[in-house]
N, C-alpha and C positions, 0 to 999 in steps of 0.2 A: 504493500500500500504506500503510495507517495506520498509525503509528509504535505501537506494542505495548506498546514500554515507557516513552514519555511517557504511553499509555494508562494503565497502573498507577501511573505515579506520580502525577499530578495527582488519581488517585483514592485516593490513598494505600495503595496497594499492593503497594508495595518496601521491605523490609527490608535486604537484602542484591542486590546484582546483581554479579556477574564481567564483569568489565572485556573489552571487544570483544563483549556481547550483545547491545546497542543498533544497532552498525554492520552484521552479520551478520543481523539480522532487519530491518533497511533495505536487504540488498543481495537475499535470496533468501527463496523460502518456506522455514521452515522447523520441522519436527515435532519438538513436545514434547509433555513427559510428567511426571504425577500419578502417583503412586501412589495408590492409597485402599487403607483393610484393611475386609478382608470380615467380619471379626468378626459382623457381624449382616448378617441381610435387608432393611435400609433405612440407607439415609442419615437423617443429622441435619445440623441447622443450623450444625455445626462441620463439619461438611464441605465447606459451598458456598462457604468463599472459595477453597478450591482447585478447585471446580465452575467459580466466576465467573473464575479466571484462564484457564481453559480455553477458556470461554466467546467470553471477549474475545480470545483469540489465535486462535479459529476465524474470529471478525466482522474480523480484521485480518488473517485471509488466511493464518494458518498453521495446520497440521495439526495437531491436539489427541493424543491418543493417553492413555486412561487406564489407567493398568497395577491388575489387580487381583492386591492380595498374596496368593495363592493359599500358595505357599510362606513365605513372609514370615509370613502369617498362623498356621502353623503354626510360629513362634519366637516373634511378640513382639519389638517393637520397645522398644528400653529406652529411648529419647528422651523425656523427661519424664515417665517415671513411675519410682515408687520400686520398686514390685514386677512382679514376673514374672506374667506375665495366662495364662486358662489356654488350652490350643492345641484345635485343630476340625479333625474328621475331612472326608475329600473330597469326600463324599456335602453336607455342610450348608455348606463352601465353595463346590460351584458352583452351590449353591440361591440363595446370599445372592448370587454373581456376578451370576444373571439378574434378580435382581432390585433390582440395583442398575442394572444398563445398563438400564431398564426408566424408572427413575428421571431417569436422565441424559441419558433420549432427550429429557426437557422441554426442555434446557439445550443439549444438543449435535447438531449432525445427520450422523448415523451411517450415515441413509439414502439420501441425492442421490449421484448419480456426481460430484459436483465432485473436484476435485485434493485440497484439504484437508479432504474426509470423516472424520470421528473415527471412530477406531481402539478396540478394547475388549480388551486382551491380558490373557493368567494368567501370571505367571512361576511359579507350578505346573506349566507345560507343557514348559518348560524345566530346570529346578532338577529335576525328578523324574527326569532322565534321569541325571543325576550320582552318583557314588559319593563315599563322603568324603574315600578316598585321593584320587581324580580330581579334587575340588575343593581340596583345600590344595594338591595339586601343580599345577594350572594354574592357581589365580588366587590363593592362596594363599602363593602364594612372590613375589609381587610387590609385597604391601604388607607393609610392618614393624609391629611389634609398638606398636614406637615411634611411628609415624606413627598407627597405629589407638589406643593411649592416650591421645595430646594432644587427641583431640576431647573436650570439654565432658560430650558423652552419657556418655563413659566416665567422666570424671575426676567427675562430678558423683554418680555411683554409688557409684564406691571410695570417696569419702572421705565420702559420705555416711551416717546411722545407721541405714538399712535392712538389706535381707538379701547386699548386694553387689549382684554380676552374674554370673549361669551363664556358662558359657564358650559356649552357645549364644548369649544376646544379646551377648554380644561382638562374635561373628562376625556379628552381624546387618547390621552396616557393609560389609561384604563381599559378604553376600548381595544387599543395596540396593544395590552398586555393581557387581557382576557385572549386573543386570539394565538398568544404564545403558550397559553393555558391547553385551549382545545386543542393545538394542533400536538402538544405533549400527549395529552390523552390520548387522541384520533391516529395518530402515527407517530408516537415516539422520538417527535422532533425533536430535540436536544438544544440547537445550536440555532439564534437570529443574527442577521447581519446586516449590516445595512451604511446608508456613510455617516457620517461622528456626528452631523447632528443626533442623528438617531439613538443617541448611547441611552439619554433618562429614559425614554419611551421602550430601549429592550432591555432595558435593568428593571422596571416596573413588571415588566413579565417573567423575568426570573424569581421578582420576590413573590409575586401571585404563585406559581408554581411550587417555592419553595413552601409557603403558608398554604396554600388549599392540596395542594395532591403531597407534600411532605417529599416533593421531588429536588432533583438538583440540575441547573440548566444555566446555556453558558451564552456569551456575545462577543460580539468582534464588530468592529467598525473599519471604513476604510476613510482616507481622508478624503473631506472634499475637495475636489479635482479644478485647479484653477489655472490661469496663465501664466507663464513666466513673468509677464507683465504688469501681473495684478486682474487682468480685465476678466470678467466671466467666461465658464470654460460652455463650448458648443453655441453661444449667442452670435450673431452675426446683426447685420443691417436690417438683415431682411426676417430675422427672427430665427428660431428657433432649429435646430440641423436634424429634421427629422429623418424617421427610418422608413417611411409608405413616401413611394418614390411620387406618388400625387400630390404630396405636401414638399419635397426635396427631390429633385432630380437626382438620378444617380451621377451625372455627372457634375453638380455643384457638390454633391455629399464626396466624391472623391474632390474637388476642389478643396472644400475645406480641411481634408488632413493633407494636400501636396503644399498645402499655402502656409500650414505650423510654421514655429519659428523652432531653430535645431536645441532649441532649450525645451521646448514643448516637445518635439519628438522622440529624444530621448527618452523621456517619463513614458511619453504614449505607447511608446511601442512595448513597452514593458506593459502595460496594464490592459492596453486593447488588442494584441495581439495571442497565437500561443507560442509563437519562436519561443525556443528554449535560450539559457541564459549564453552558454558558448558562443549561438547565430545573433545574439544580439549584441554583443560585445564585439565580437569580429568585425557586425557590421559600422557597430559606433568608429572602429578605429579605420579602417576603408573610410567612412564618411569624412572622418577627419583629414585624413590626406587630401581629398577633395571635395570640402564643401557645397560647389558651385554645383555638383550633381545633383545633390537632396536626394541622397541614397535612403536615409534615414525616412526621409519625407514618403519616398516612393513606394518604399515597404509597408508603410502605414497604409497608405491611401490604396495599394491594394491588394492586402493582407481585409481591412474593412470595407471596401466595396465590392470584392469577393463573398464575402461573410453575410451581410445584407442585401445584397444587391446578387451579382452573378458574375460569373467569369468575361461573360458576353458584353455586360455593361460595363464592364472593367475598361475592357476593351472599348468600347465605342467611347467611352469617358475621356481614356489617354488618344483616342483620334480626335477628336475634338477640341480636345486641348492641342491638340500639335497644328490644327488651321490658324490658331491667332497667331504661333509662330511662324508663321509662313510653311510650313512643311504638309501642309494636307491637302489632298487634290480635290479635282470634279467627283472624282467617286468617292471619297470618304464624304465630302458632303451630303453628296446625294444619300450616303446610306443613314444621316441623323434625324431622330425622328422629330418629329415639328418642337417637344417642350424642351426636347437638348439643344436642338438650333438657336431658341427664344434664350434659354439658361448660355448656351457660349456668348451671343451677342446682347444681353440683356445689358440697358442702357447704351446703345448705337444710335447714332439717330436713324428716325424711318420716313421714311416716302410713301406715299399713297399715290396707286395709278389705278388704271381702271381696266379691268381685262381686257374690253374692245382696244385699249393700245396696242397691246400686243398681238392682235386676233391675225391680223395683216402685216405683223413683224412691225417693226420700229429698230429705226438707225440706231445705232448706241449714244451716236451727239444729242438727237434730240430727245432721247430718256436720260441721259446725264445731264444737259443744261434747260431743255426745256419744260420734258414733261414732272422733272426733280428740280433740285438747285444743289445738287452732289457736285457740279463746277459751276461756277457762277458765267462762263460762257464756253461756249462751242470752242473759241479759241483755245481755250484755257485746257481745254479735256484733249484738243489736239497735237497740244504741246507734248501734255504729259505722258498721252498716248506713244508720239514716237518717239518719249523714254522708257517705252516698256512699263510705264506705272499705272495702269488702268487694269483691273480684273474685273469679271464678272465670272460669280459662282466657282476663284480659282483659277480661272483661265482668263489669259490676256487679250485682248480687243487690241481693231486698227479700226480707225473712223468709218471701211467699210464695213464691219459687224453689225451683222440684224440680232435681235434679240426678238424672240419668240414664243409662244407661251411652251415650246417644247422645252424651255431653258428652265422653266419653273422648278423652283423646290418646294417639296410637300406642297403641292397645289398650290399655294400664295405666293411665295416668295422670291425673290433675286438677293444674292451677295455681290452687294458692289463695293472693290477694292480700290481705293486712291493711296496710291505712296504703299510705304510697308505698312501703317498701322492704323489707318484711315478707314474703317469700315461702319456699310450704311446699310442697311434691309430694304428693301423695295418690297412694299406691301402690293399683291396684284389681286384686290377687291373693291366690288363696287362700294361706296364711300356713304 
């Protein structure tokens, strides 16, 4: 059995561990457990380091178990955040359910008969059965007031200048450790995990465990995951780096780990990838000889777009990226499909024509200065033309070039190239 939690550490992946978890996951299999909140119908990239610890305790031989906050999700977890978020009916929590275990099956396998098969529970299925008398009288009377204010989550709310804490998220600690209660019971879960916010929240379920079942049960945190630079880790411009390629292209979700900074990719490749330590080390000192590469970088972006995504989009991702550098042809365009096209040139400017332009061809002068403003005159585009700086879709034009709607990409579009780094979309819809 591989040691789990020299696993995490050498990858840097322990914030916090309770003393006796190291000896106990060296003496027996044993099942642990994430929570995730189902707030939305996809994961994001803040979600896979607690994906990846799961991950790595399946490949070392113990049982994964990922609980989805079903009920949880309808309070809102007040652990680093200042406000109260809003709650979701049960109809769009078990949508986001399936299709998060949908996601998770990349990562974990859910379907072999082995012993430590991952588990996919709702503590909606539980928690619903409860009344409120019934829940401060049985689990309620066993934690103190006192004991539930000393954690951090709380104390960092009261004395904080937000709006406080409802007396629902108070109880949230409660609810997060009744469900470390059941799943002890339910399947012999031992061990919660989750990142170093999370420590009061699965320390409250060891003490429930250790007062109502006279059991003994363990935790580990990992840290939370930031930038070199301070800035939040997975946020971008555009929001959030999710994993459902309708929310994140595959090929911006590979953009964002080819664009880390070699401070970031170091950490990353240890904590999102399963390179062992030898191939990551090696790789570090290769990168270092040659930064300019982003060896570091490359392994990342598709060692994870691999994992989430596919081999295929991996691929279609690094040709894509290789047209802004000038190295992609007519046919690697042609084969991107219309939201990678939009994600490569997103923020270009765009032109609007009208298909009847092209129905009968159109000269390239008067679609570049007339029916656009892509050169501000005919002259200007024929200058630049017989220096070879004018493309369309890739390829070079001479002032005799028609352009036709046989040119078209994914139905609408034209790539028009000026200079090396000058690109513009040509929209071909009626307006």
């Amino acid at each position: 059995m591989i040691n789990f939690v020299e696993e995490l550490r050498w990858r840097g992946m322990i914030h916090d561990v309770m003393p006796g978890t190291e000896e106990l996951m060296l003496k027996e299999m044993v099942t642990a457990y994430v929570g995730i909140d189902p707030t939305a119908d996809s994961l994001h990239i803040g979600h896979l380091v607690g994906v990846m610890m799961l991950r790595h305790l399946q490949r070392c031989g113990h049982r994964p178990v990922v609980l989805v906050g079903g009920a949880t999700g309808m309070i809102g977890d007040p652990s680093g955040k200042s406000q109260e978020r809003n709650l979701l009916d049960e109809p769009t929590l078990r949508h986001n359910q399936e299709c998060l275990k949908n996601q998770l099956a990349h990562f974990l396998d859910f379907a072999s008969e082995i012993p430590n098969k991952a588990l996919m529970v709702n503590n909606y299925d539980w928690m619903k059965e409860f009344s409120f008398l019934g829940f401060i009288r049985d689990v309620g009377k066993h934690i103190t007031v006192n004991y539930m204010m000393a954690k951090d989550s709380v104390k960092k709310r009261l004395s904080g200048d937000g709006e406080g804490m409802s007396f629902t998220e108070f109880t949230y600690q409660l609810v997060q450790g009744y469900d470390f209660l059941q799943l002890y019971r339910e399947h012999n879960c031992k061990l919660q995990m989750g990142g170093s916010d999370q420590w009061g929240n699965i320390t409250t379920g060891t003490e429930l465990i250790r007062r109502i079942a006279g059991g003994e049960a363990y935790a580990l945190t990992c840290p939370l995951i930031t930038k070199a630079d301070g800035g939040k880790f997975g946020k971008t411009e555009q929001g959030n780096i999710w994993l459902d390629p309708e929310r994140t292209t595959p090929y911006q979700f590979y953009q964002f780990w080819i664009n880390v900074s070699d401070a970031d990719a170091s950490r990353y490749i240890r904590i999102f990838t399963l390179r062992d330590r030898q191939e990551i080390e090696a790789l570090e000192a290769e990168h270092a000889q040659a930064p300019h590469l982003r060896l570091l970088q490359k392994a990342l972006a598709h060692d994870l777009t691999c994992d989430v995504h596919s081999e295929a989009d991996y691929n279609s991702a690094v040709e894509a990226s290789e047209i802004l550098f000038g190295k992609g042809t007519t046919e690697t365009l042609r084969r991107l499909d219309e939201k990678t096209l939009l994600s490569v040139f997103d923020g270009v400017p765009r032109f609007n024509v009208a298909p009847a332009v092209l129905s009968d061809g159109c000269n390239v002068l008067d679609l570049l200065a007339t029916h656009t403003t892509i050169f501000p005159s005919k002259g200007e585009a024929r200058r630049t033309m017989k220096d070879g700086g004018v493309m369309i879709n890739r390829e070079k034009v001479t002032e005799e070039t028609v352009i036709t709607t046989q040119n078209i990409l994914n139905n609408r579009y034209l790539l028009a190239q000026r200079g090396k780094k000058n690109y513009y979309l040509v929209v071909v819809a009626d307006e």
